[in-house]
C-alpha positions as CSV (number, residue, x, y, z in Angstrom):
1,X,-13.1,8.1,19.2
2,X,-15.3,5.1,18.4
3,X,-17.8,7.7,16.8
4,X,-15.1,7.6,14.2
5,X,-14.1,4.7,14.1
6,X,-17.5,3.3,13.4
7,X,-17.9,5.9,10.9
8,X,-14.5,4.4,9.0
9,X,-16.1,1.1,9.1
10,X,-19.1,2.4,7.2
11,X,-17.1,3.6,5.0
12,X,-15.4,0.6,4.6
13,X,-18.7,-1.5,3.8
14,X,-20.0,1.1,1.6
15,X,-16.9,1.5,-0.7
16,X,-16.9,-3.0,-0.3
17,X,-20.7,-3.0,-1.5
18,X,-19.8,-0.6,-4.3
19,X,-16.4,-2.9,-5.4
20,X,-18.8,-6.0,-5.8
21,X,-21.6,-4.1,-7.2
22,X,-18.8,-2.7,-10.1
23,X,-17.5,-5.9,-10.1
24,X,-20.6,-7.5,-11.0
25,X,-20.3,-5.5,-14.2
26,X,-17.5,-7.2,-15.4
27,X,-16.6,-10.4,-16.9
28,X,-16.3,-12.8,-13.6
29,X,-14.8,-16.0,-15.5
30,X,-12.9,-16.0,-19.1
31,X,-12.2,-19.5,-21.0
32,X,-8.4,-18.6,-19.4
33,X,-9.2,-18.6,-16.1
34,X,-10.3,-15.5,-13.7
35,X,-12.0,-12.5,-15.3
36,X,-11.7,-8.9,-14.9
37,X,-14.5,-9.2,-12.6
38,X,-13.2,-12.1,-10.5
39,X,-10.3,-10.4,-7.9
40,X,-12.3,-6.9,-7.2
41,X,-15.8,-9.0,-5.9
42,X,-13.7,-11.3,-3.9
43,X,-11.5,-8.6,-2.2
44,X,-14.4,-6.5,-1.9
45,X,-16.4,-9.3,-0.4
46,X,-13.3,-10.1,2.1
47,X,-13.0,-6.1,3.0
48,X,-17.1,-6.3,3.4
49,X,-17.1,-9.3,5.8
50,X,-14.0,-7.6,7.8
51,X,-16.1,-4.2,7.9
52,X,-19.1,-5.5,9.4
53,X,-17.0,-7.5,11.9
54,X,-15.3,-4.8,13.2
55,X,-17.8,-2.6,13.3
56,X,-19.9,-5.6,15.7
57,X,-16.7,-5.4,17.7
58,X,-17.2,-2.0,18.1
59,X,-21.0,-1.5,19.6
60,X,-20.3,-4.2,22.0
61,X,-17.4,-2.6,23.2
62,X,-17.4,0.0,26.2
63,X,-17.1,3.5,25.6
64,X,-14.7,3.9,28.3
65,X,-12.5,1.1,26.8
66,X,-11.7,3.1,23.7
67,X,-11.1,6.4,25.0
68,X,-7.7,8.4,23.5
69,X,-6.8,11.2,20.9
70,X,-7.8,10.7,17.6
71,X,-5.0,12.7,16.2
72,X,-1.4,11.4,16.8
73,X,1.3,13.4,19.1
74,X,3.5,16.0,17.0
75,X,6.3,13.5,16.4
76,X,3.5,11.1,14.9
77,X,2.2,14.1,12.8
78,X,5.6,14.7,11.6
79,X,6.6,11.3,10.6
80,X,3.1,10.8,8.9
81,X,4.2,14.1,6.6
82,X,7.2,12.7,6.1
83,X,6.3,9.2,4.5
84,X,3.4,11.6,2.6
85,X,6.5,13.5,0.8
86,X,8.9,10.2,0.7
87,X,5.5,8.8,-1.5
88,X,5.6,12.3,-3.4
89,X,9.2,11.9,-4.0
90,X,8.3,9.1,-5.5
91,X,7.6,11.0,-8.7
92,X,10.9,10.8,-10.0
93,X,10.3,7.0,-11.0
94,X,10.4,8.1,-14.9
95,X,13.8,9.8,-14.3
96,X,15.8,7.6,-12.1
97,X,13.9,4.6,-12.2
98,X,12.1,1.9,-10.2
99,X,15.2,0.5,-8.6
100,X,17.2,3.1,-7.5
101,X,13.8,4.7,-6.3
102,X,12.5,2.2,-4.4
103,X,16.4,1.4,-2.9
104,X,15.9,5.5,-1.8
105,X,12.4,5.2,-0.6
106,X,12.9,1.8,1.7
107,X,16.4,3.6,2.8
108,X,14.6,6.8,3.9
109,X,11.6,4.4,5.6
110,X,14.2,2.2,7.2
111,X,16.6,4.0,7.9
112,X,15.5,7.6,9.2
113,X,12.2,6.8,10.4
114,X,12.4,3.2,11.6
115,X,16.0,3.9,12.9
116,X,17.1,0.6,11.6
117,X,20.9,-0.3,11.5
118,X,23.2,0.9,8.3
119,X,23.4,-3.0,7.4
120,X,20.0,-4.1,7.9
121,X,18.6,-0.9,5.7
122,X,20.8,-1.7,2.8
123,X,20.1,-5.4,2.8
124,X,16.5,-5.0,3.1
125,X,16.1,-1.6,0.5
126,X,18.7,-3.5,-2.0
127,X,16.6,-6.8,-1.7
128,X,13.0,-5.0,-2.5
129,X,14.5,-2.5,-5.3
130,X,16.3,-5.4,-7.3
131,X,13.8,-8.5,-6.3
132,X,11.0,-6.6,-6.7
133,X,12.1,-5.1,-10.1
134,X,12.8,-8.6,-11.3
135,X,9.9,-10.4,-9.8
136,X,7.8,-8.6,-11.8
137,X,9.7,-8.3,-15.1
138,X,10.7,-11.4,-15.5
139,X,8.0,-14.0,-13.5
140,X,5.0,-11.5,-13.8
141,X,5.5,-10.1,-17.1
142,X,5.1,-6.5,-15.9
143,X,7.4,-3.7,-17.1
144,X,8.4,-1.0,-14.5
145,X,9.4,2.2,-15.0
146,X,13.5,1.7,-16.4
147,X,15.8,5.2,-16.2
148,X,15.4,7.8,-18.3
149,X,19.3,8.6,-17.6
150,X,21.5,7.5,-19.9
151,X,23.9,7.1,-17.5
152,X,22.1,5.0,-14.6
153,X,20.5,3.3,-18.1
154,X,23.8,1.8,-18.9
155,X,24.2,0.4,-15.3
156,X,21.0,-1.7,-15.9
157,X,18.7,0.6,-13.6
């Protein structure tokens, strides 16, 4: 298990050294502030330093102390499928719309995996579909994905 896991943090510094080495490329600083260049060698950098931290945690920890399955049970394995098709379902943004698919996709996650109640899942998936639509439309200037139903168009979704 810690084979792997030191593998993954390899991984990690190697896909970090190649973000700052693309990021170099770029533009770091505009006369408006960051560049294309700024965010991606900062994150990288942060994900780097992380990397080689955790992988010094790792060689000086026992052997013994990290012994386990790699692989999840089967109810892990199912629920890991599940959220990989609830991320494919996804794919219907275009049709239906960011709202009413992210208000689906936080119900399925809350509700049927996390077994939250009825109350708390709609609160919380009505909350992310309509702040998050708005946050970003009308603070962050970003346009998301609107219906392509005439119907749910009219509603405002």
């Amino acid at each position: 298990m810690q084979r792997v896991q030191r593998a993954a943090a390899v991984c990690f510094i190697a896909l970090s050294g190649y973000v700052c080495i693309a990021a170099i490329g770029m533009e770091y600083y505009t006369k408006l502030g960051p560049g294309p260049g700024f965010f991606p060698f900062w994150l990288g950098s942060i994900m780097g330093g992380l990397s080689i931290v955790w992988l010094i945690q790792l060689f000086r920890q026992s052997e013994k102390s990290n012994e386990g399955r790699f692989l999840p049970e089967k109810k892990g394995v199912i629920q890991i499928v599940l959220i990989l098709a609830a991320l494919a379902a996804t794919a219907v943004m275009s049709v239906i719309g960011f709202q009413l698919t992210m208000f689906l996709f936080m119900v399925f996650l809350l509700r049927v995996l996390g077994r939250s109640s009825v109350w708390t899942t709609l609160s919380i998936a009505l909350v992310c579909s309509v702040g998050v639509f708005h946050l970003f439309g009308r603070y962050l200037d970003v346009q998301l994905p609107a219906s392509s139903l005439s119907m749910l168009a009219a509603l405002g979704l």
